[in-house]
N, C-alpha and C positions, 0 to 999 in steps of 0.2 A: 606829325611824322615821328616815327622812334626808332631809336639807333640802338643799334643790338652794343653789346659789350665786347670790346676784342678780346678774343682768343685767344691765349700760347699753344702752342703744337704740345696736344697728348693731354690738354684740358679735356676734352669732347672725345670720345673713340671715334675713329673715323673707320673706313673702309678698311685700313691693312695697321689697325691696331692688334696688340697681341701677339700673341707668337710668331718671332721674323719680322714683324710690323714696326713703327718707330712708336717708342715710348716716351714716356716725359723727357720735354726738352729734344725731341725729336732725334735723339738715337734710339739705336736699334734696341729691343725686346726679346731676350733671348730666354727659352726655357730651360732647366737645370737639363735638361735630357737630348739638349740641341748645341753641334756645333756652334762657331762663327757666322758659317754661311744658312744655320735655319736647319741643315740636316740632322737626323736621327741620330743620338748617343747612346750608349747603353746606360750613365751615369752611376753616380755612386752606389757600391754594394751595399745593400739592405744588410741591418744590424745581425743578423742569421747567418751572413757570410761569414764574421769571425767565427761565429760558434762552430760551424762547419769545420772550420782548419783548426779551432781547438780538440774538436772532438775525431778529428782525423791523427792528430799527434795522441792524442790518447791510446788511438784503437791500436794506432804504431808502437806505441809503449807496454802498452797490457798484452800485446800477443807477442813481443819480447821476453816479458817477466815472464808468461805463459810456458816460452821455449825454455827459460831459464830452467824455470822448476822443474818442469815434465822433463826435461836431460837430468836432473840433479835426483829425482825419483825414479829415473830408468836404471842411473848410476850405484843408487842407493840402494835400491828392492830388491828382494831375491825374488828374481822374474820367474825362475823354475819354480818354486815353491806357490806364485802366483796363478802360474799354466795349471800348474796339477790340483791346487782349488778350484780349478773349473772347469775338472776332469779331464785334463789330459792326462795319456799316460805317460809315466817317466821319461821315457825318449821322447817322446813328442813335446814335453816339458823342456827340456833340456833342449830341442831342437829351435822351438817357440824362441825360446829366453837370447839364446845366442844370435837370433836371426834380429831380435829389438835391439841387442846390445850393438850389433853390427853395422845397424843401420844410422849409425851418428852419424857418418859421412852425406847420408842424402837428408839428413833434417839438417846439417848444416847450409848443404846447397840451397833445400827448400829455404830456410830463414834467410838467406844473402838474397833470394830471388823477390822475396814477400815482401822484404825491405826495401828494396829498389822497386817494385809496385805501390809502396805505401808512399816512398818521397816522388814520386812519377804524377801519383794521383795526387798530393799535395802541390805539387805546386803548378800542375795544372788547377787546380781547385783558386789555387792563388791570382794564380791571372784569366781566371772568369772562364774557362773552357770547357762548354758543359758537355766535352766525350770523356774530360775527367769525374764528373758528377755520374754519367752513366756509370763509369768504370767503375769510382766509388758504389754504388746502387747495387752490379753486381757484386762484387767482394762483398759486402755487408750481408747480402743476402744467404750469399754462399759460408760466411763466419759461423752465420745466424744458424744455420743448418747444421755448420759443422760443431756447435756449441752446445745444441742439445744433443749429440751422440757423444761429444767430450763426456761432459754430464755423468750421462750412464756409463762411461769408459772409463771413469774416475773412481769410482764405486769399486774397482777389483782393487784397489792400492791402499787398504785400509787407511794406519792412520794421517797419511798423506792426502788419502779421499778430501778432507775438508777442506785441504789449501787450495789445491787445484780445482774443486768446486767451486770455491770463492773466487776464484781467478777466473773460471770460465762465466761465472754468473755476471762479472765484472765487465766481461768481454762483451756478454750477451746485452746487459743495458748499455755499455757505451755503443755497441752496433744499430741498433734499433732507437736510439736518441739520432744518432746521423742518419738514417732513412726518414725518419720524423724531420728533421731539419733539413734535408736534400728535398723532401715534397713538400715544405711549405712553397707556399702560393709565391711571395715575394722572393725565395732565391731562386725557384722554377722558372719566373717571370726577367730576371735576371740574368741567368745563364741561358734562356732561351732565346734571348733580343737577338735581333738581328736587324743591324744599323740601315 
């Protein structure tokens, strides 16, 4: 006759070992990605997610410094003399130049609105809410667009042309680093769980 070896509970997998199942010593077996009670979590943000909110305060920063300069080069140029390089006539120069000078009041608004968009989508981004990531997705895309016509728009502003070049080129890789970072696979999979 032979006598088997007794068992402790969670030696041998049984039937409802593993996930929600009793584990060694016969509690419960819980997965990082699972409640108390065995339900779905979304668990911890995959290492991409900081990068995303650093490179979100970036794009917040750089299209700041961007307003910075481009006000301090609108302020600085003589804008008529810029219109009429690229043939307009005198009046029309003079017309051009006062209507850019004029318009501080709405690039102001515009930056108070951009701003309040960037910390919106930041801290949705922070607490996992991926209508912030789309939102993020669009802006970036629309940046991205608006930075290669910056570009060429920079080119009338001689020797200022470089700075504001550099700034928009600045703009343009931190945008397309966070669309690269928003579609990886693991923060996609992340923002997209649904518990």
């Amino acid at each position: 006759m032979t006598t088997s070896s007794p068992q402790t509970p969670g030696d041998a997998p049984g039937p409802h070992s593993g996930p929600g199942g009793p584990g060694p010593g016969g509690m419960p077996y819980y997965q990082p990605t699972q409640d108390q009670y065995g339900r779905s979590t979304r668990g911890a943000p995959p290492p991409q997610h900081a990068r995303l909110l650093k490179l979100t305060l970036a794009s917040a920063g750089f299209y700041l410094l961007n307003l910075v300069v481009s006000l301090i080069v609108t302020s600085t140029v003589d804008l008529t003399g810029v219109y009429e390089n690229l043939g307009f006539t005198p009046e029309q120069a003079q017309m051009a130049a006062s209507q850019a000078s004029g318009s501080m009041l709405g690039t102001s608004i515009t930056a108070v609105i951009a701003l309040g968009l960037y910390a919106l989508i930041y801290t949705g981004l922070k607490k996992g809410r991926n209508w912030a990531r789309i939102l993020g997705i669009i802006f970036a895309i629309v940046s991205i667009i608006g930075s290669l016509f910056g570009i060429a728009g920079s080119l009338i502003f001689g020797g200022w042309a470089v700075v504001l070049i550099a700034l928009t080129v600045a703009v343009l890789i931190v945008d397309i680093l966070w669309l690269i970072t928003a579609f990886k696979a693991p923060v996609r999979a992340w923002f997209t769980h649904r518990p």
